[in-house]
C-alpha angles and dihedrals in degrees: 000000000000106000120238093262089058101046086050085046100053082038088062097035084047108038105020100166091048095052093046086060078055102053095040083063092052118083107270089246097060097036084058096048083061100045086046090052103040108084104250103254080070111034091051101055090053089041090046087058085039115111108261094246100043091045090049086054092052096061091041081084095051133084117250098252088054087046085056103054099049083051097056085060113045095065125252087278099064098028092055080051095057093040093058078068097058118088109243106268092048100050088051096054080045091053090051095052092060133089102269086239082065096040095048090050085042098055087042092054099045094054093073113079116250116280094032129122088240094062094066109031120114121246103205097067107136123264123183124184106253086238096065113113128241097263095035085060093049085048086054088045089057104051096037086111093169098028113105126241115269149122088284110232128239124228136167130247086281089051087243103152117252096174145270129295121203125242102227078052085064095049093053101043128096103264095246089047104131114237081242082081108057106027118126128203128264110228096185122033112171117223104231097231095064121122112243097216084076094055106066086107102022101151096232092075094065083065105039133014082218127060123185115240116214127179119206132340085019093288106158105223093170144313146247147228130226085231090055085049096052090039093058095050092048090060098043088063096039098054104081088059088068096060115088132050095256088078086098132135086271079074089069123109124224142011091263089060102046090054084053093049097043088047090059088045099049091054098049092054088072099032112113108245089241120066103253129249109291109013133124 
């Protein structure tokens, strides 16, 4: 028979949003004994589906190394979400313990104020120079590991956006076709200082589930999905519901739930405050 912390561990690994509802109705102390003790492949992708402010309460517990580590996995969106949590002088330790790709997307994203597009964009979307030809952008295509996938822009030497080329275009084109050729308007970039409350209908997303984001003088700086975008509202809404000491277990609906969430806690009541020899 699987021990309790096995079958925790396969409910996290296999349903990693509905065990985060599980562990932002613990007490902060007992969800990140879990997290701390969870190797990472499985803690960041429930602390990536966690509310901002309970996930942030949960690492307050944890050292800055361990902090690290979740944050390298849960993406620049949600990371950026949980640092805006994080007094000053920690965020900044944080910021110096990532990979500088991260930090660099880190540092971008947290320069836009809270509820804007740019907030949650995210910073890896494709570029490619308008003068690259048709096979050195397939080579690009190939080797953009983190980038999303998605039709690459197209900007000019100042990083001012052009446009998008498609990638079947690509397929099709000479090799030494410039991307010139075959670059295709953008109808809907999104300033990155707008507000996303005002976005809910924006007309662009009829025609693509992912819209650029450039700051000023047209310069893309990301992009962002209409999932993001629905994500950060329904945070924005939710999170009232997280502040107060009756968001407790007793919340949860439903006799299935409660066996999950007794299970977990269950296993966090035995679990050592600091993550044990060997694990990741």
């Amino acid at each position: 028979m699987a021990s309790s912390e096995e079958l925790s561990y396969a409910f996290l690994e296999a349903h990693p949003a509905d065990a985060a509802r599980v562990l932002e109705r613990l007490v902060p102390a007992s969800a990140a004994a879990l997290l701390q003790s969870a190797p990472s492949r499985l803690a960041s992708p429930v602390l990536r589906q966690m509310l901002p402010l309970a996930g942030a309460r949960c690492l307050e517990s944890l050292d800055d190394g361990e902090t690290a580590g979740l944050l390298r996995g849960v993406g620049a969106q949600a990371g950026v979400a949980l640092l805006r949590h994080f007094g000053a002088e920690r965020r900044a330790r944080l910021l110096t313990l990532l990979p500088t790709a991260l930090t660099i997307a880190y540092e971008l994203l947290l320069g836009y104020p809270e509820g804007t597009v740019g907030a949650w964009m995210d910073p890896r979307a494709l570029a490619l120079p308008a003068d690259m030809s048709s096979s050195e952008s397939l080579e690009r295509v190939r080797h953009a590991e983190d980038a999303p996938v998605t039709d690459p822009y197209v900007i000019d030497h100042s990083q001012r956006l052009l446009g998008y080329v498609e990638l079947a275009d690509l397929l099709r084109a000479h090799a030494t076709t410039p991307l010139t050729k075959l670059v295709r308007p953008c109808s809907h970039p999104l300033p990155a200082q707008s507000l996303l409350a005002g976005l809910r209908e924006h007309p662009g997303w009829r025609e693509a589930s992912t819209l650029p984001v450039v700051d000023r003088g047209d310069r893309l700086v990301g992009a962002i999905t209409h999932a993001a975008m629905q994500r950060a509202l329904s945070i924005e809404q939710s999170a009232p519901a997280q502040r107060g000491p009756e968001d407790t277990l007793a919340g949860i609906a439903g006799a299935y739930w409660f066996g999950v969430s007794g299970l977990i806690q269950g296993l966090v009541s035995l679990l050592p405050v600091e993550r044990r020899e060997g694990e990741s």
